[in-house]
C-alpha positions as CSV (number, residue, x, y, z in Angstrom):
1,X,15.5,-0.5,33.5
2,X,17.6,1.0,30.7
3,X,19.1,-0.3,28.0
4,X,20.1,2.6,26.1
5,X,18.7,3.8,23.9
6,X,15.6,1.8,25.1
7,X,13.8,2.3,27.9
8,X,12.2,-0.7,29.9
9,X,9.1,-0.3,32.2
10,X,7.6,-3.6,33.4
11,X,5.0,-4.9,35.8
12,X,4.8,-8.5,36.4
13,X,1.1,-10.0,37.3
14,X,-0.1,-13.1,37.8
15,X,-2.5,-14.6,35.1
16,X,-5.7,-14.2,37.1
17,X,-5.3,-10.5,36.5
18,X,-3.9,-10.6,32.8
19,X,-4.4,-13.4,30.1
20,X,-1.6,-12.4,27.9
21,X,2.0,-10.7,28.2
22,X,0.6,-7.2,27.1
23,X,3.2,-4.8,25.6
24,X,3.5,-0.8,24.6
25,X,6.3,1.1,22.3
26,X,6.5,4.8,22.6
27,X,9.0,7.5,20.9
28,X,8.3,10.7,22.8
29,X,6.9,14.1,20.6
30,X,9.7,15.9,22.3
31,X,12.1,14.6,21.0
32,X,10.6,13.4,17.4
33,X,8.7,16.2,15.9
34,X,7.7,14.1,12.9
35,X,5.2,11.5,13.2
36,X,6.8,9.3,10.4
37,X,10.0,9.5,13.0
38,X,8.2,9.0,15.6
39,X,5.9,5.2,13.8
40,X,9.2,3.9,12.1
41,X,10.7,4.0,15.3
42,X,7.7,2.2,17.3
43,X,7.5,-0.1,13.9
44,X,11.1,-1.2,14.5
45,X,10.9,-1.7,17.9
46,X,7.4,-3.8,17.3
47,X,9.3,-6.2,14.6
48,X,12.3,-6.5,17.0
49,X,10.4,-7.8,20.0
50,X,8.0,-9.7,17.3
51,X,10.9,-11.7,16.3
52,X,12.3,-12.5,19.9
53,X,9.0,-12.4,21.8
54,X,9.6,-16.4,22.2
55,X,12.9,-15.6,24.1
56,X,10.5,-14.5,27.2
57,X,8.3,-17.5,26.9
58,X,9.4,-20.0,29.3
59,X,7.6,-23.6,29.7
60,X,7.2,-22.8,33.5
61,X,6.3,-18.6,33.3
62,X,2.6,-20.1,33.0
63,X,1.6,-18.1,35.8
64,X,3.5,-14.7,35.1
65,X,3.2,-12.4,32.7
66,X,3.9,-9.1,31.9
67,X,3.1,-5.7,31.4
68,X,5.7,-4.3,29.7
69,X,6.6,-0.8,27.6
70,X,9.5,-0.1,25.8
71,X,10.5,3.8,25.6
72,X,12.7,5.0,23.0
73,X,15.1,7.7,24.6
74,X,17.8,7.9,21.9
75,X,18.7,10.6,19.0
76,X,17.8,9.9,15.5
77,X,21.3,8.6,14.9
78,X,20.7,5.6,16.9
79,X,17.6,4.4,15.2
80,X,18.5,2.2,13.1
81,X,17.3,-1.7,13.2
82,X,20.7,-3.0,14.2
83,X,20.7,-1.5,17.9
84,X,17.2,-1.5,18.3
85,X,17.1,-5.2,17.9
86,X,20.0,-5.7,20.2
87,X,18.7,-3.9,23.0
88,X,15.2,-5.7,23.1
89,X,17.1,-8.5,23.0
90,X,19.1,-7.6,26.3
91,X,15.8,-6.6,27.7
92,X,13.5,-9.3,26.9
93,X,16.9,-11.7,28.9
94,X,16.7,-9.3,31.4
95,X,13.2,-10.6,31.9
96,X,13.9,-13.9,32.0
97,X,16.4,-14.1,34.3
98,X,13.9,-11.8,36.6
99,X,11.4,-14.4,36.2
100,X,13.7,-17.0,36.5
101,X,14.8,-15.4,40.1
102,X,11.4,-15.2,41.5
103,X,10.1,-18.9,40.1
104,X,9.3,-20.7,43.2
105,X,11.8,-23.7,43.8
């Protein structure tokens, strides 16, 4: 799913398979030469999703969770905390009201 300039790629799994919601960031070498670039970006994303992990958590998703990576597709102009933060917000709602939809009634 995109939420541009983030990237969403999720896998849901029951908690036999996985204990914890499990997550990656990645900023792609083609498009960030620099490896500063390239770690402030997955640092930013990593404090953004820190800070609104709890958003996911749900008192009944005790028997989902996810596998989930958040790609950085954007510029350097869009990089900043502001929009980064707002789009892992969008995602991490996306995900709820996925789980949300597929919650047994």
């Amino acid at each position: 799913m995109n939420f541009y300039p983030i990237r969403l790629v999720y896998l849901s799994r029951n908690r036999q398979l996985v204990s914890n919601t499990q997550v990656m960031f990645a900023a792609p070498k083609r498009k960030f030469k620099s490896a500063v670039t390239r770690n402030t970006i997955k640092r930013r994303m990593r404090e953004a999703y820190r800070l609104h992990k709890h958003l996911l958590a749900s008192p009944h998703s005790s028997s989902v969770r996810f596998l989930l990576g958040y790609i950085y597709m954007g510029s350097r102009q869009q990089s900043n905390f502001q929009v980064i933060q707002e789009k892992i917000i969008q995602a991490i709602y996306y995900l709820s009201s996925l789980y949300q939809q597929e919650r047994p009634v």
